[in-house]
N, C-alpha and C positions, 0 to 999 in steps of 0.2 A: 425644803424650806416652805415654811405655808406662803400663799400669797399677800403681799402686799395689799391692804386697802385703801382705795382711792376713792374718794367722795367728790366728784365736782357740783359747783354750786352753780348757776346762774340760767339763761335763757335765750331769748331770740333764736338769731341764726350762728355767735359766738361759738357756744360749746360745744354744738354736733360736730363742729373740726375738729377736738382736739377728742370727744369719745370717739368718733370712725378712728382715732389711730391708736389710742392707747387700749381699745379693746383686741391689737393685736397684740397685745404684750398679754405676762403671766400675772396679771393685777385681780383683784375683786374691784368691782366697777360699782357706786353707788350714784344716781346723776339724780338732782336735788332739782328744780324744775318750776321757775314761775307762775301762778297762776294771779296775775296781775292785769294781764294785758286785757283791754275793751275794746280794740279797734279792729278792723277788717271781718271778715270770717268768723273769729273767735270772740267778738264781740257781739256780733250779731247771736251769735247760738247761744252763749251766756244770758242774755238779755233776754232771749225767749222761752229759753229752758231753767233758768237760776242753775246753770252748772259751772263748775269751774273752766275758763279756757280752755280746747283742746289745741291749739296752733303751735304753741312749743311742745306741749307734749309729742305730738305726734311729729314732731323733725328730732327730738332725741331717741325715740321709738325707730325710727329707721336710723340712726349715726349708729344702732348700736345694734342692731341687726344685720344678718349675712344672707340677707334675703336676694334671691335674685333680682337682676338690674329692672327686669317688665313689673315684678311685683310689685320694687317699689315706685314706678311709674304710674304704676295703677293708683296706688294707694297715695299719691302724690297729685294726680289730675285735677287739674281745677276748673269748676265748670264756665262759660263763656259767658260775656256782657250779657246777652241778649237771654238770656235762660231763668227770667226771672228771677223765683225766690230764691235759684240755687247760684245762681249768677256770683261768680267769686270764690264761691265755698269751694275749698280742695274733698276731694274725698272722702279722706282719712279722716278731717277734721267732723264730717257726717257720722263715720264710723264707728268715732273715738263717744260720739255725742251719746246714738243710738246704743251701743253698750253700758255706756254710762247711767241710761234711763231706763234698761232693764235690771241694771246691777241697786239702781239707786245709788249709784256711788260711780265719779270719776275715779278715784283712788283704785277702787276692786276693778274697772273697765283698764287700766293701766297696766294692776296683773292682771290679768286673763291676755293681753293683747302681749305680752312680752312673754308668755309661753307660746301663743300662735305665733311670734316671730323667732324662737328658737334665744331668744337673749339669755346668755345667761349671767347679766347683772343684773340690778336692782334701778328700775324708774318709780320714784315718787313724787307727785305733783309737792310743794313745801307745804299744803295748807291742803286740808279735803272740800273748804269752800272759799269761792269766788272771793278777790279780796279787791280793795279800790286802795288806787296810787294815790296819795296826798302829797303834792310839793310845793315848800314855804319857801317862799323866792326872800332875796338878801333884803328886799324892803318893805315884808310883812305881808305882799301877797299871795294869797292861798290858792293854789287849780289843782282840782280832782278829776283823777281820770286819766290813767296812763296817757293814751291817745291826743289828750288835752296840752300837756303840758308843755312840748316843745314850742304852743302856738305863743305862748304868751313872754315877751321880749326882757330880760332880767337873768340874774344869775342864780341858781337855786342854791338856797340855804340848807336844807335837809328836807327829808323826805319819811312818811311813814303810813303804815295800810292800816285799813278795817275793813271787819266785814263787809260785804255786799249789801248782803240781806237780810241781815240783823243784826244787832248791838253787841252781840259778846265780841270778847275780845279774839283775835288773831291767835289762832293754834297751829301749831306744827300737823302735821302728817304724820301717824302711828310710823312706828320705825325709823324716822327721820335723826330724829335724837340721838336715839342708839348709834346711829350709821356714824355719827359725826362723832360723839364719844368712842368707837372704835375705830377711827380709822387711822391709820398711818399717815395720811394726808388729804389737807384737805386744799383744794382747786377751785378758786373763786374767776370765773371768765374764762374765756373773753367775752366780754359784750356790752351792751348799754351801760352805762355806771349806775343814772340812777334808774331806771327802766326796769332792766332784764337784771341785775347782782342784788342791788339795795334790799326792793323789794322781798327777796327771801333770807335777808341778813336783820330786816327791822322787825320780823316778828320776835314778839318777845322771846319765845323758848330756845329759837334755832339762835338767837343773840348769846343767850347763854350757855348754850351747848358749844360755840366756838370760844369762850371764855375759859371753858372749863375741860376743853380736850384737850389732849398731851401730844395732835397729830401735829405735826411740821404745814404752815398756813401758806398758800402758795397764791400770790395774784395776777394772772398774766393782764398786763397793763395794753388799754388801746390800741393800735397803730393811729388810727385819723381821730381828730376832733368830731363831735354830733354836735349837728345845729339843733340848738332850743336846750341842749346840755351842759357839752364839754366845751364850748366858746373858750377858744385861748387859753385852755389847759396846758400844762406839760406832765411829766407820767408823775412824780411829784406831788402836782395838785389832783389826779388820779387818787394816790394813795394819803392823800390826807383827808381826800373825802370819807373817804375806806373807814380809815383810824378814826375818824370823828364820829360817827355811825357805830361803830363796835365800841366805843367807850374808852378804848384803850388801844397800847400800840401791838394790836395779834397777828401782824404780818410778819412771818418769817423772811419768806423771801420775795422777791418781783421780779418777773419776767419783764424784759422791755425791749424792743423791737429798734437797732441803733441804722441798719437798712434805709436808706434812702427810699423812699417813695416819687419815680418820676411825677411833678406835676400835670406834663404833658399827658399821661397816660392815662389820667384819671379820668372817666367817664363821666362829668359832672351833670347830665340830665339822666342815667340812670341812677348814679348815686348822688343823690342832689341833698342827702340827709347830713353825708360825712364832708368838711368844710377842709381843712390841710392840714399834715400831719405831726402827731403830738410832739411838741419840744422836749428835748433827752433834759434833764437837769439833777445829775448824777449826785451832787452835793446835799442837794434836796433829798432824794432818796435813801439817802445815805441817813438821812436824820427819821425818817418813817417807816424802815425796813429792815431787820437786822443782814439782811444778805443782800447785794443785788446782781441780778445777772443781766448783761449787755450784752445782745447777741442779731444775728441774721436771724429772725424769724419770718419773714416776709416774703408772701405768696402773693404776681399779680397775677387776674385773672378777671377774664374779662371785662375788662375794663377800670378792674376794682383791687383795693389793698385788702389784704388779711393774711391771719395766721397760717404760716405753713403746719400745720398739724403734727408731721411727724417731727420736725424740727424741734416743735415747743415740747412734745412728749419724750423724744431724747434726752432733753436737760429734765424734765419730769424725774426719767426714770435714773437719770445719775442722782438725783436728790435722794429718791426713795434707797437707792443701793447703799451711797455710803449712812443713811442711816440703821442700817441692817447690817454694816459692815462689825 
């Protein structure tokens, strides 16, 4: 039986959980990959170079690699306060840069870097250039700039990109298309709603490549609220962001994490971004969703909620089975 295609969609630190585990299954792996983000690191290089973000790239580039533990240490190291210009910049994120500006293209520096890591899926940035976060808060004010937007106090209305660096419109990523018109399923998350998912859902083309694939749409929904985001969400208002955003309702099914989250245990000055954990409201979902699944998804660790990886890809791959059944 050929393999399964699985296309997951989104960014940050969300979806290298759930590619480190379903690249142990018999899947074709395609991981769809923000280039939105302006802040830290990957804002600085963008800013100086007009390239696309490397920061998410290069955490799916190791979720999906079998590289030994030192390499990716290496390629992981981030330089110290006191180090000047490099002060902050991770490695990789140098690395991803320097390739990039001899290839002239983040896109080409992504393959060449996923044969040097033995990957054998498919990493594409959604867009081969730099793109800027737009969000219209519920009382008509406007902040641009991924980075920007948590600061300002209001509930976001919608969200949508443009270019960086010039006025044409937002294009997909050659092959992007294709991956999402073939796939067998496609894996929106986890991760920021409007940040790290949106962003590569609002360009126009990849919006209509998910209108018009036949794959089974799959959303693993939050565990905690983002402040400047999700304020007083439940998984519900999750996915009616979702629907609102795509036009229509193309969510098969949703993942939602029914796990209790100790309060006590939450680290609140390392995670001082994620606020307390998203309210189930199953009646709601039931209206935005044509499936929904309740389950333990829930990994603490160090101090912090998130997906247990293999957990959320086990129910992945019973979706994928009985539809091949």
């Amino acid at each position: 039986m050929k393999k399964p295609k699985i296309t997951v969609i989104g960014g940050g630190t969300g979806i290298p959980v759930i590619l480190k585990s379903l690249r142990n299954e018999e899947v074709d792996i395609t991981a769809v990959v923000t280039v939105a983000d302006d802040g830290g690191s990957s804002g600085k290089i963008r800013n100086a170079m007009q390239l696309t973000p490397p920061g998410d790239l290069r955490n799916v580039l190791l979720a999906m690699s079998d590289m030994p533990r030192f390499y990716e240490k290496v390629f992981q190291y981030r330089f110290n306060g006191n180090d000047g210009v490099l002060s902050g910049h991770p490695l990789g994120n140098l690395i991803i840069a320097g390739i990039s500006e001899m290839q002239n293209s983040t896109y080409n520096a992504i393959q060449i870097l996923t044969k040097f890591f033995h990957i054998t899926g498919h990493i594409f940035p959604s867009s081969e250039q730099a793109l800027t976060l737009h969000a219209v808060f519920k009382d008509g004010h406007e902040v641009s700039g991924e980075s920007q937007i948590s600061g300002y106090q209001g509930m976001i209305d919608h969200v949508y990109v443009t270019n960086t660096y010039n006025d044409e419109k937002p294009k997909a990523s050659r092959k992007v298309v294709k991956a999402i018109l073939e796939s067998d399923m496609i894996v929106l998350g986890p991760g920021s709603l409007f940040t790290s998912i949106l962003p590569n859902l609002v360009i126009p083309e990849i919006n209509e490549a998910l209108r018009a694939t036949k794959a089974e749409v799959v959303y693993i929904c939050n565990i905690m609220t983002q402040h400047g985001e999700t304020e007083h969400f439940s998984d519900a208002d999750h996915l009616s962001v979702l629907n609102k955003h795509l036009g229509r309702d193309l969510i098969d099914t949703v993942l939602v994490n029914i796990e209790k989250v100790p309060q006590s245990y939450m680290n609140t000055n390392k995670f001082d971004e994620y606020l307390v954990q998203v309210d189930h409201d199953f009646k709601g979902l039931q209206q935005e969703a044509k499936k929904v699944i309740s389950s333990n998804f829930l990994r603490l660790k160090n101090g912090g909620a998130f997906h247990d990886g293999n957990l959320v890809v086990e129910e992945l791959m019973n979706l994928v089975r009985e539809q091949h059944l």
